[in-house]
N, C-alpha and C positions, 0 to 999 in steps of 0.2 A: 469369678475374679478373686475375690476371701482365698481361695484355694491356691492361685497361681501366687499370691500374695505370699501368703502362708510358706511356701518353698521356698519362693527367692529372698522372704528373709534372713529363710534358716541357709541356705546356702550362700549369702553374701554373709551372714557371721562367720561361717565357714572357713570362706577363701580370706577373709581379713585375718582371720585367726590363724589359720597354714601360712599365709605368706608374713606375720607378724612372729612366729614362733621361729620360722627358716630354717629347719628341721625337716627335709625331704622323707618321705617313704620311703623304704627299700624295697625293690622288685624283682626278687631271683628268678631265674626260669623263666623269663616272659614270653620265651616262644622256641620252641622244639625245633624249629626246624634253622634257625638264627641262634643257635650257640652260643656266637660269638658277642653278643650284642650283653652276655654276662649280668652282673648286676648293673641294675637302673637304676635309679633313683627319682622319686616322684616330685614336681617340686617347680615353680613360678606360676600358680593360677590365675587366672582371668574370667573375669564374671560379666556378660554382657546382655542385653535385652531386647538389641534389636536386629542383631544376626551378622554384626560386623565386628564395631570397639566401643557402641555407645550404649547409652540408657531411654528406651523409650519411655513414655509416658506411667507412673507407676500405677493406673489406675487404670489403663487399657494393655495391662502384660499379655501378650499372645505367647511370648516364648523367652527362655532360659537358655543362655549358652554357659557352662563354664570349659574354661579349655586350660592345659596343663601341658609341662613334656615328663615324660619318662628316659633320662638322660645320664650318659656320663662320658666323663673327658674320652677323647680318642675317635676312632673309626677301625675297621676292619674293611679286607679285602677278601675277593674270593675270583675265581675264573671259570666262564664258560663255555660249553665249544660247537654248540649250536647254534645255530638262526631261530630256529623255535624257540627253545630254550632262552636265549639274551632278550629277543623279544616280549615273550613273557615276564623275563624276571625285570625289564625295564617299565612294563606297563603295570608291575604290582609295585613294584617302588614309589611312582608317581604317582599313583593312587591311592597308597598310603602313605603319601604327602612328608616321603623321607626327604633328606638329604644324600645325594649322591651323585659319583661321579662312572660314566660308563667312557674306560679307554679301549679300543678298539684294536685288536692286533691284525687283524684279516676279518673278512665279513662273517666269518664262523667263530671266529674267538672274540671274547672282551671278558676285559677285566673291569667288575666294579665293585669298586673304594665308598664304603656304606660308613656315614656318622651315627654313632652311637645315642641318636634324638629320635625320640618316638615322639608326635602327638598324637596325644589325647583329646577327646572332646565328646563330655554331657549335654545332651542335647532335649530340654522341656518344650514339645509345642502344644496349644491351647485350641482343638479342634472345635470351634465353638458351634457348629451347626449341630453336630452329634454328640455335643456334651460330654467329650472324651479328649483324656490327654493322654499325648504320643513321648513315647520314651527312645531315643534313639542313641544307641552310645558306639563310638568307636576308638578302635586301639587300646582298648582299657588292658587287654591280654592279646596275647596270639596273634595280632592284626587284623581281630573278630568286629563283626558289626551286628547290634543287637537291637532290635525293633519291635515295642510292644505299646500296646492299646493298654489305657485304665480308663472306666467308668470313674467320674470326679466325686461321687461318696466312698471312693478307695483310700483318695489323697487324706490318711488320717497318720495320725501318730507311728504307728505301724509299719507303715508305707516309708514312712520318711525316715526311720529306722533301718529300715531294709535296703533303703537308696544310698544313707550316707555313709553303712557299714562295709556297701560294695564301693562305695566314692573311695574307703577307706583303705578297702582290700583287706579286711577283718573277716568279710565272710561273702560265702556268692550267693545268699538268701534269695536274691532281690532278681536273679536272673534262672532262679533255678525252678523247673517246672512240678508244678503239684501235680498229684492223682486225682482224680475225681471219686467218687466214693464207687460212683456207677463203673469207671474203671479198674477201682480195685475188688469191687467184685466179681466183675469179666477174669478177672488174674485168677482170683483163687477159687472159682468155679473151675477156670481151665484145668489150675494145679489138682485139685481135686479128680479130674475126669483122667489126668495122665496118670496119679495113684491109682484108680482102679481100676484101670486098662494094664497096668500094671501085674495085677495079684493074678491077672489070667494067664498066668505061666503055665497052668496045667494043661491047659489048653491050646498048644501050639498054634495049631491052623486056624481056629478060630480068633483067635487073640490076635494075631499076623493081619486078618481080613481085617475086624475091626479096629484094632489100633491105631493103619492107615488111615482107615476113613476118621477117626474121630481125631486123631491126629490133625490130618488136613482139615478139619474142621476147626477144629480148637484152636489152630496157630493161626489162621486168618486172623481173630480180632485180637489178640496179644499182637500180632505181626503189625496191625495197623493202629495198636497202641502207641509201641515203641517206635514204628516208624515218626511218628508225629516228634515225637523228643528229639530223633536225631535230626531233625530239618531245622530244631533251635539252636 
């Protein structure tokens, strides 16, 4: 509880201080595939504790909400001319809890009119049977949703650097995956063994034979290193 304490007061200084300054973020680029949605702006945060608009009990915190929009004046339009397609792109909409309007030309076409408001929302919950706390963030970029375990001797100085630099958009410390030492030795043993599968140039045929195989060998755990990264 000291721990869950410890964040929401550094994050209620936080949002007092953002929303006391009025001085939004800027957010270029927020998502490649929505151009249009231009520069954002960061900016109206909300701090709550019991998973709606209130404050529960400061002494039994299970959980941390802050939430924010990414916004600026306008909207944009665009057209589709599938059933697939408008289906989809109305069940990603909703789901990423935009604003929008879908006008309908024929059962294959429609146009939707998208508001320039992304939400945001920091999401701290307090797994207390297994003494770990759940990080859950969505819409902070891309329309990504980000889910991670910490062990509660994590929650230090560190940690809360690292959370409120990503709050910040200063840096993506706080979401970006380490190596393990064991896997950065898997890496440069592989690199190693493809240098000197390598220098058997002189040796066509047999170089060919072996290559493959240690090839096929050596990419397997690089293959299921890097897989693991892209699934974050």
């Amino acid at each position: 509880m000291p721990k869950m304490q410890f964040l929401y007061d550094n994050l209620k200084e936080l949002v007092e201080y953002l929303n006391f300054l009025e001085e939004p973020i800027p957010v270029t680029h927020y998502c490649r595939h929505y151009p249009q949605f231009g520069t954002l702006y960061q900016q109206n945060y909300k701090i709550n504790t019991d998973g709606r608009m209130g404050m529960a009990d400061y002494h039994r915190l299970m959980q941390i909400n802050v939430s924010f929009y990414c916004e600026a004046e306008g909207n944009f339009s665009y057209t589709l001319s599938s059933r697939g397609l408008i289906d989809r792109e109305y069940a990603f909409l909703f789901d990423r809890g935009l604003r929008f309007q879908q006008k309908n030309y024929r059962s294959d076409r429609a146009q939707f009119v998208v508001e320039r408001k992304i939400p945001v929302r920091f999401q701290i919950l307090l797994d207390y049977p297994s003494s770990k706390l759940k990080v859950n963030i969505y819409n902070h970029e891309n329309f990504l949703t980000f889910h991670k375990s910490f062990a509660i001797e994590q929650l230090d100085d560190e940690f809360l650097d690292s959370f409120l630099s990503y709050f910040m958009r200063r840096d993506n410390r706080f979401i970006r995956t380490t190596i393990s030492e064991e896997e950065r030795a898997a890496i440069l043993d592989n690199i190693a063994l493809f240098h000197k599968n390598e220098q058997r140039h002189t040796q066509p045929d047999l170089f060919n034979t072996t290559f493959e195989q240690d090839e096929k060998q050596a990419s397997d755990p690089v293959r299921r290193i890097f897989s693991r990264f892209n699934k974050l």
